[in-house]
SEFISE-378672 format. One record per residue (C-alpha): residue number from 1; x, y, z. Coordinates in nm, 4 decimals. Layout:
REM SEFISE-378672
     n          X          Y          Z
   NUM          X          Y          Z
...
END
This chain:
REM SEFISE-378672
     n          X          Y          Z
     1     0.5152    -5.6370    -1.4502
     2     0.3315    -5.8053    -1.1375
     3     0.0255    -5.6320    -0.9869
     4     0.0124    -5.6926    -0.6149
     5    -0.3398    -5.8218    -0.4824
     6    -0.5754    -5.5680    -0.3901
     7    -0.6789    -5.6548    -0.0927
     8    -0.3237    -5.6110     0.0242
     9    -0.2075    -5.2804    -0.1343
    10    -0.5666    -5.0678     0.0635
    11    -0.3222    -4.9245     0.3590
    12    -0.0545    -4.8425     0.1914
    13    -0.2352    -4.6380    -0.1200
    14    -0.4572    -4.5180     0.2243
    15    -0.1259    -4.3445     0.3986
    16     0.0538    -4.2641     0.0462
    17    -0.2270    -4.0754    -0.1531
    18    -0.3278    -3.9134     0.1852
    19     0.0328    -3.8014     0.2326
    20     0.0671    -3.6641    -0.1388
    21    -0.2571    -3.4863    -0.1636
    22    -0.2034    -3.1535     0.0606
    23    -0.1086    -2.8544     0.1347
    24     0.2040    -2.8406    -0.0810
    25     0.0513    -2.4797    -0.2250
    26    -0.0647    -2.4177     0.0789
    27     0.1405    -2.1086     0.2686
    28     0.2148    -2.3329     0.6027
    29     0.2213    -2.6747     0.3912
    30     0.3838    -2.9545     0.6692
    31     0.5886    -3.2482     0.6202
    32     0.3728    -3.6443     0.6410
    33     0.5257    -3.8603     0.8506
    34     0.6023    -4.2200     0.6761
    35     0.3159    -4.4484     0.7287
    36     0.0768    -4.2030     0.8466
    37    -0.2716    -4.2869     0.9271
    38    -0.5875    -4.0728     0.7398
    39    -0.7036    -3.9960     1.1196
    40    -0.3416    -3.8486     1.1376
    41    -0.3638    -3.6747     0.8065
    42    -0.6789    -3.5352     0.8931
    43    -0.5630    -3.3894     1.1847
    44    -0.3083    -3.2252     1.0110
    45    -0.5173    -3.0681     0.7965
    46    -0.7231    -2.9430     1.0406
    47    -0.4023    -2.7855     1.2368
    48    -0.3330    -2.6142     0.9136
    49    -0.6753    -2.4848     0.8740
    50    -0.6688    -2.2768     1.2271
    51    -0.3161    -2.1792     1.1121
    52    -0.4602    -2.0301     0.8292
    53    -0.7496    -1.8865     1.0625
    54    -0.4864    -1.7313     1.2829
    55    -0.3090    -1.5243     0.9605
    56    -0.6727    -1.4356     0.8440
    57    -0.7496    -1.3096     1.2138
    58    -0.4330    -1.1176     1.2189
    59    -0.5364    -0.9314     0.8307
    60    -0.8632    -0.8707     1.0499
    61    -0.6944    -0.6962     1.2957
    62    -0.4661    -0.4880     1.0719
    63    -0.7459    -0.3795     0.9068
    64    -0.9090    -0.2888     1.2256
    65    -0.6676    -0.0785     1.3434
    66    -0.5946     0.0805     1.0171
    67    -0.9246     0.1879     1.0371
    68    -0.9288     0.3099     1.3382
    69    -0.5947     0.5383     1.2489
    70    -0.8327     0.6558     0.9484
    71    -1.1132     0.7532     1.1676
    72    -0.8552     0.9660     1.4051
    73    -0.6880     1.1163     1.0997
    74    -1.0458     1.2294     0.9615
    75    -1.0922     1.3714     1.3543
    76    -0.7584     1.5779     1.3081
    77    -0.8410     1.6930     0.9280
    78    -1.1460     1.8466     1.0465
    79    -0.9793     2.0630     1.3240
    80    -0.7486     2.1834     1.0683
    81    -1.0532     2.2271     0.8287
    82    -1.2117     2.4376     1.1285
    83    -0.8873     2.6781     1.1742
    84    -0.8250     2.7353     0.8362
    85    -1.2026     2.8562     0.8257
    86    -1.1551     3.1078     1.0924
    87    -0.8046     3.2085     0.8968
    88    -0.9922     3.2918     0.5963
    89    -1.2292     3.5014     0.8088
    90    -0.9933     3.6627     0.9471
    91    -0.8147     3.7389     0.6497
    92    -1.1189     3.8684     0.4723
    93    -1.1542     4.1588     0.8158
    94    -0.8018     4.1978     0.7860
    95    -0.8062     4.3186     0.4546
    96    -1.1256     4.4944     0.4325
    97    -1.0185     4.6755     0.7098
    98    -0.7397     4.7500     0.5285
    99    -0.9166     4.8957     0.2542
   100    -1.1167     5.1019     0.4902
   101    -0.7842     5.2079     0.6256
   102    -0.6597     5.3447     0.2891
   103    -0.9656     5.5364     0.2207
   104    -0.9439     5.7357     0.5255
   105    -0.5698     5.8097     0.4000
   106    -0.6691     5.8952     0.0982
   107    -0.9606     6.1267     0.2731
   108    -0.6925     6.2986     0.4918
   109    -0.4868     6.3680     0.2610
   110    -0.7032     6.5037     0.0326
   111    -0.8395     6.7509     0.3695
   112    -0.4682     6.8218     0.4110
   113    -0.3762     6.9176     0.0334
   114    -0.6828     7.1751     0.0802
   115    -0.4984     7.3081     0.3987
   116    -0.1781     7.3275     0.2210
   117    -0.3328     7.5526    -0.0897
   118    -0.5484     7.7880     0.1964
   119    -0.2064     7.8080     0.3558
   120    -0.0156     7.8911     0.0560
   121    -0.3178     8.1878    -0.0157
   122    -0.2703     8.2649     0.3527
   123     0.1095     8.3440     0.2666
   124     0.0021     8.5601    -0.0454
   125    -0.2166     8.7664     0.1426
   126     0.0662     8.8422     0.3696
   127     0.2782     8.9350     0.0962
   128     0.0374     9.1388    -0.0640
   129     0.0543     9.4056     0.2100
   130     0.4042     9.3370     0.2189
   131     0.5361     9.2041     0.5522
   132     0.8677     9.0848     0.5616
   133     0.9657     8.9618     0.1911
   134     1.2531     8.7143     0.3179
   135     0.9487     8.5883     0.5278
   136     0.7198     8.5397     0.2143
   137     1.0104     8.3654    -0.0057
   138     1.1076     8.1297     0.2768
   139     0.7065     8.0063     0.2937
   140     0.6932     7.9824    -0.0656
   141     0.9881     7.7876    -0.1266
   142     0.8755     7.5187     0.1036
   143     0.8746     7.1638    -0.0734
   144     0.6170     6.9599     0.0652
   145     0.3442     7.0066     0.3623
   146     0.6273     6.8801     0.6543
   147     0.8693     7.1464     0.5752
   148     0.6121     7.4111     0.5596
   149     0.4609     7.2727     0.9048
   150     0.7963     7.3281     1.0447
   151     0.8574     7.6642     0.8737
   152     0.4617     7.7360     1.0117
   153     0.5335     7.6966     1.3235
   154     0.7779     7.9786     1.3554
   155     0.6177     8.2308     1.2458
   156     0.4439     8.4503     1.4722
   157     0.2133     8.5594     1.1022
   158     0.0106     8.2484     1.1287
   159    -0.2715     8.2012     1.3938
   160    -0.2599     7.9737     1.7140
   161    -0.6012     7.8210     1.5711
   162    -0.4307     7.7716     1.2235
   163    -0.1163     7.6483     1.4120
   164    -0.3332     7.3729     1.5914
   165    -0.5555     7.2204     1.3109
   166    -0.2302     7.2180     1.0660
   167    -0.1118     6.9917     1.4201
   168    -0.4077     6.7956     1.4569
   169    -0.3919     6.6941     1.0786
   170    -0.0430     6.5720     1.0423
   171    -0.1418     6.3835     1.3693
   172    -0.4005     6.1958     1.2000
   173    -0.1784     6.1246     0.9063
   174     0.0755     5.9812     1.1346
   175    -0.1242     5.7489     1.3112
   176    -0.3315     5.6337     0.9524
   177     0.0048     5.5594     0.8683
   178     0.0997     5.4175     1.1707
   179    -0.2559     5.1618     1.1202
   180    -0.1796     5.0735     0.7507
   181     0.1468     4.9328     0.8551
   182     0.0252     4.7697     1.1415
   183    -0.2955     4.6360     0.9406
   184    -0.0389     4.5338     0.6870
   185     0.1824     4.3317     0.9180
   186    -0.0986     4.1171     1.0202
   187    -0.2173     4.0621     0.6698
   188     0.1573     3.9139     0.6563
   189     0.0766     3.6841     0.9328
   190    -0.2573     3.5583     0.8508
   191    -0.0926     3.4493     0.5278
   192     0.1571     3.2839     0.6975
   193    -0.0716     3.0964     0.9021
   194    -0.2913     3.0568     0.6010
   195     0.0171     2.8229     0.4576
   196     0.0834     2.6821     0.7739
   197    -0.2510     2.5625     0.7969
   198    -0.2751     2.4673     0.4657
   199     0.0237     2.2546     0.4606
   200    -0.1144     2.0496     0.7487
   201    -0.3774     1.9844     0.5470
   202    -0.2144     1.8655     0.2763
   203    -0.0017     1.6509     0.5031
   204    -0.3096     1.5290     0.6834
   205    -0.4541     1.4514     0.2980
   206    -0.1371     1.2811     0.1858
   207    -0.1674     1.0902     0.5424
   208    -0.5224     0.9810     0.4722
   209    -0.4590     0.8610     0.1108
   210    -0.1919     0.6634     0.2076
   211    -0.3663     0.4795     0.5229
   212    -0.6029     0.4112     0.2280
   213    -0.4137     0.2344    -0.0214
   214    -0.2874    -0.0038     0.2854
   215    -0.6396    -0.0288     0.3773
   216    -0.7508    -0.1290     0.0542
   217    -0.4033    -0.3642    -0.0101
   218    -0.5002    -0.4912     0.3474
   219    -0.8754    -0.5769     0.2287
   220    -0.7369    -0.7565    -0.1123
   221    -0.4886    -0.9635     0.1186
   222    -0.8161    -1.0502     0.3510
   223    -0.9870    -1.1762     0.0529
   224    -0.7080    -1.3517    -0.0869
   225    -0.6424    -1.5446     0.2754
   226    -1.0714    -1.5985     0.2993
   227    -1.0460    -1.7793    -0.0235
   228    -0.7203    -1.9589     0.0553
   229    -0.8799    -2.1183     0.3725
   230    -1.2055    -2.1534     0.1849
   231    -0.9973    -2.4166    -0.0565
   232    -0.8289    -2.5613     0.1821
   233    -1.1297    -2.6580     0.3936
   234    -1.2420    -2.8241     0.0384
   235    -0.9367    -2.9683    -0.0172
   236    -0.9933    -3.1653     0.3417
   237    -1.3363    -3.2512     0.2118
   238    -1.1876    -3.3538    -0.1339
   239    -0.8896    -3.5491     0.0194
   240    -1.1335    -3.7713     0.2482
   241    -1.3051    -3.8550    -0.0817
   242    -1.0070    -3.9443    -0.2738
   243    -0.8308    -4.1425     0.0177
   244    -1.1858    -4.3288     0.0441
   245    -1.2042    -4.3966    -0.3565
   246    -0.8342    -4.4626    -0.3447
   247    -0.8826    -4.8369    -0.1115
   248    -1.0035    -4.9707    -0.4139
   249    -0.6706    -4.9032    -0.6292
   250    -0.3756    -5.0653    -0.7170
   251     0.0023    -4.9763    -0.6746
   252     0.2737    -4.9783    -0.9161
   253     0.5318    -5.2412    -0.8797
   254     0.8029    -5.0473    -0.9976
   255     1.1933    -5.1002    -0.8707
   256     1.5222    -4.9389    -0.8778
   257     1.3876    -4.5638    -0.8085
   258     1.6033    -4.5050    -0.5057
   259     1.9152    -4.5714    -0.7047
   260     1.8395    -4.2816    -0.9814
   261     1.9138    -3.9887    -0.6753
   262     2.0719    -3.7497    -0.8734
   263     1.9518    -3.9029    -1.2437
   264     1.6077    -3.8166    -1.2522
   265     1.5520    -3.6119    -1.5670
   266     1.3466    -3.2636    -1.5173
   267     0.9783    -3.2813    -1.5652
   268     0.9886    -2.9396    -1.7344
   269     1.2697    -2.7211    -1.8968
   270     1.2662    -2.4314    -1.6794
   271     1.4675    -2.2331    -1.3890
   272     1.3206    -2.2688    -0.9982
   273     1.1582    -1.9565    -0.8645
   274     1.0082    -2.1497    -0.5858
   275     1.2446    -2.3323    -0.3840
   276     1.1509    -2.6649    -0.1913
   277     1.2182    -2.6351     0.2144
   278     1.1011    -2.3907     0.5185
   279     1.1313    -2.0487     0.4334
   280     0.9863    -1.7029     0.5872
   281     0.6371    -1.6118     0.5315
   282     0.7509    -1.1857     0.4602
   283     0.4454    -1.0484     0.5584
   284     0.3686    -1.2245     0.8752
   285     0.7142    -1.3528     0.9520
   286     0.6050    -1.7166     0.9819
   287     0.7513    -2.0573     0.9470
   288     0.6969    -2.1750     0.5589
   289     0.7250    -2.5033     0.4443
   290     0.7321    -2.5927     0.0988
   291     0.6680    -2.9421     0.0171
   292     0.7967    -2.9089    -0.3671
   293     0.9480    -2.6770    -0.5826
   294     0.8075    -2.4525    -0.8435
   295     0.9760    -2.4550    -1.1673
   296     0.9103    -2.1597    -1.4234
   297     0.8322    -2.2340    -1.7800
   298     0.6815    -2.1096    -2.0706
   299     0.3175    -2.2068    -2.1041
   300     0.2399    -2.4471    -2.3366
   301     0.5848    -2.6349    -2.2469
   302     0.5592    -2.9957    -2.1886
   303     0.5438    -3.1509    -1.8429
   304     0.7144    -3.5251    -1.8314
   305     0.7359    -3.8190    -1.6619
   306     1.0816    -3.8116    -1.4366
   307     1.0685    -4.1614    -1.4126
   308     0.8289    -4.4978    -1.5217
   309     0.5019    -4.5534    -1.3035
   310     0.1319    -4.5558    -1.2651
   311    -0.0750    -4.2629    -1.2725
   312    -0.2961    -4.2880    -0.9587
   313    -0.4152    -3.9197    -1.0010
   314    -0.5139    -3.7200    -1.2738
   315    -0.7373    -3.4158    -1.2519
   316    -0.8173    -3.0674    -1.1168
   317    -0.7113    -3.0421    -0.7509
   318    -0.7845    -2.7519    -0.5575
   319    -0.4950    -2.5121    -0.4733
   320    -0.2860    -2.7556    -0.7379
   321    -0.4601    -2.6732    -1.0365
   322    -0.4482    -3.0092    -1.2897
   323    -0.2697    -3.2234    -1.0925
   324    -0.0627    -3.5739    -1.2301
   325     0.0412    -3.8211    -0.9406
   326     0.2219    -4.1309    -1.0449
   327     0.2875    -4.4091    -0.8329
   328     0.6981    -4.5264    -0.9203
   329     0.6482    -4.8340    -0.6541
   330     0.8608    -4.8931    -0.3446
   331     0.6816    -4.5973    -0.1560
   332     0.7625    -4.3089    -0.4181
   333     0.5662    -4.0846    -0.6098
   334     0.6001    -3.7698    -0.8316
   335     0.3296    -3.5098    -0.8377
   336     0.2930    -3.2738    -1.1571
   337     0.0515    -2.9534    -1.0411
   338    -0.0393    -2.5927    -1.2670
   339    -0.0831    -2.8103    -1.5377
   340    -0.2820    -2.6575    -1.8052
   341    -0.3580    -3.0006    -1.9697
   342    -0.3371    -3.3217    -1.8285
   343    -0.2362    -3.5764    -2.1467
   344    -0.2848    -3.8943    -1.9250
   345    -0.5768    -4.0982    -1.6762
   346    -0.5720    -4.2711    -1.3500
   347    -0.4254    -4.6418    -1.4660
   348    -0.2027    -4.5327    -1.6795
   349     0.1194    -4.6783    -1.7177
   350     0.3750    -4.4124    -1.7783
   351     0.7181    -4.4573    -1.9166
   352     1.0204    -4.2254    -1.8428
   353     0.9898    -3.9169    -2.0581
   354     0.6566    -3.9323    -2.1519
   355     0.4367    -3.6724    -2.2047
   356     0.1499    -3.6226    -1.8992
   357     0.0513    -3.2517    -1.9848
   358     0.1248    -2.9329    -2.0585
   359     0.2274    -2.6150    -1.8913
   360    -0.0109    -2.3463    -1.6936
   361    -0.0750    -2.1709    -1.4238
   362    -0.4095    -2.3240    -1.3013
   363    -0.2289    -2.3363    -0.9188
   364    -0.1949    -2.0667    -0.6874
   365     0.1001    -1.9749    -0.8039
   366     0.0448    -1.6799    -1.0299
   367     0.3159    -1.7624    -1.2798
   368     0.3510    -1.9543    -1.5825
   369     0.5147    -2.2746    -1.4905
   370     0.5120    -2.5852    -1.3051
   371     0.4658    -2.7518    -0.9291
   372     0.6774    -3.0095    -0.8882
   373     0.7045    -3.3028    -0.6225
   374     0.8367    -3.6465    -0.4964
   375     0.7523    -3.7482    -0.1907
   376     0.8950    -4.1922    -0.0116
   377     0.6177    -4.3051     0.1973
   378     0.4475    -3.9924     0.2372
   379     0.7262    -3.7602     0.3538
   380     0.8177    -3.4952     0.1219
   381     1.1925    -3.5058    -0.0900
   382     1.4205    -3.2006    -0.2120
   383     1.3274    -3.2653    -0.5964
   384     1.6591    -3.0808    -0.7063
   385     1.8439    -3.3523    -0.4880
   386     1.7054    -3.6181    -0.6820
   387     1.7247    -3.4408    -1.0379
   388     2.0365    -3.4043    -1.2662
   389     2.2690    -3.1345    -1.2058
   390     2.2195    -2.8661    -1.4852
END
């Protein structure tokens, strides 16, 4: 196997490792042109980053007006707070007066059981000197204080002053009665309010809480996009510094790769979760593209070679996790991210099948598994295009 002269391989390792090396984890990853320069990459990169700015600004924002909802639903809870203050007050006057109320009943009736017995010794004393007998039995058999008011008032035996206090008492009576039920009516309706109030509060509460779990989902996502632009401004840094290592390496002189479309073996055993192509991002509706495809696996399982090359990368990449890149020749590479262990070094030759790590989830992918890739000349490939149908 012939190993082209340095000197002449510096571009195209300069536009190929530049091309491979970014924002395939990335949430608004973008295609490389084929035979890009690094001032192009670069700028690339940099677009991304203010892309990435503009989602974090827009998590800023949400958050901002979340908490301004917060602050106007705390304004509202303390109205309600106020009302159902006065409610209770009113309430408490309500029923004290209430029990006030039902003393004085109890009082006057008391004052008018007294009148009843003076009344009945009234009507003995009249019998005693023997008026009218039918008279006497009729005031005696009287059942309760009404009847004997009525039966009272018709007979010419009992007093105009007696006839006007037995008046004036059954007056008060009434209109103690009359009170109570009024009294106890709007008892009725304070509680009613009472639960009205109440269950605005609650509502209010429930309203509050749940502004608050957003708020606090809304300040995880902020972190989570701070520290996803945080590594992708050192990924830039990082990929200057490889691309300028990488003019002093070699390609691989490989052939034949473009004529295995559809043969490649799978680097992993494993079903795709994370497709390769432009997708939605679902929580701010923005174009996604995916540079490669995710591939679930059990950890531990063992990451391999899809076809014979040169390893030209092999190490912790941020936002990749341990990353494999091998060089196949003619312009193609495979990438190997999440790896858990890397089982290979840069210079490497690598034969079909073998072994170049294991399994993880050391990428930004939170799953088990691993990131797969093959990119011609810098422009990202459908991997399951180029893999055997299973």
């Amino acid at each position: 196997m012939k190993i082209p002269d340095r000197n002449r391989v510096k571009p195209a390792i300069l536009s190929l490792f530049s091309c491979f090396l970014f924002f395939t984890f990335f949430p608004l990853s973008v295609s490389c042109p084929a035979a890009s320069s690094p001032q192009d990459e670069f700028k690339k990169i940099q677009k991304d980053i203010k892309a990435q700015k503009e989602k974090l600004e827009q998590v800023r924002k949400r958050e901002s007006s979340i908490l301004t909802e917060i602050e106007q639903t705390n304004k509202q809870l303390k109205v309600v707070e106020s009302d159902l203050r006065k409610y209770k007050i009113r309430l408490a006057n309500t029923e004290a007066r209430i029990s006030q109320v039902e003393q004085e009943i109890s009082v006057s009736r008391g004052t008018l059981e007294r009148h009843r017995q003076w009344m009945k010794r009234k009507i003995r004393t009249i019998h005693k000197y023997g008026r009218n007998s039918d008279v006497m039995l009729l005031l005696l058999s009287a059942g309760d204080m009404s009847q004997l008011i009525r039966i009272g008032k018709n007979l010419q035996y009992i007093t105009a002053h007696e006839h006007t206090v037995i008046n004036s008492y059954q007056k008060n009576l009434d209109n103690l009665h009359e009170k109570e039920k009024q009294l106890t009516l709007l008892k009725q309706e304070l509680v009613a309010n009472r639960a009205k109030v109440l269950s605005e509060e609650a509502t209010l509460a429930q309203k509050m809480s749940s502004k608050e779990t957003v708020l606090a989902s809304v300040k995880r996502e902020k972190s989570s996009q701070t520290k996803m632009l945080r590594e992708m401004e050192e990924s830039s840094k990082r990929l200057r510094e490889i691309i300028r290592k990488s003019e002093k390496g070699e390609v691989f002189a490989g052939r034949g790769f473009a004529a295995l479309k559809g043969r490649l073996p799978w680097p992993v055993d494993g079903k795709v979760v994370i497709p390769y192509g432009s997708q939605k991002d679902p929580q701010f509706n923005t174009p996604v593209f995916r540079s490669g495809t995710f591939i679930e696996s059990h950890s531990g399982s063992q990451a391999k070679a899809v076809h014979e090359g040169k390893v030209v990368f092999a190490e912790w990449f941020k936002g990749y996790g341990q990353l494999v890149i091998i060089n196949h020749g003619e312009g193609y590479h495979s990438l190997y991210g999440s790896l858990s262990e890397i089982f290979t070094k840069v210079g490497d030759i690598i034969k079909e099948h073998q072994i170049v790590g294991r399994v993880g989830n050391s990428g930004l992918v939170n799953l088990p598994g691993l990131y797969f890739e093959l990119r011609y000349k810098g422009k990202p490939l459908n991997p399951v295009q180029w893999l055997q149908r299973r």
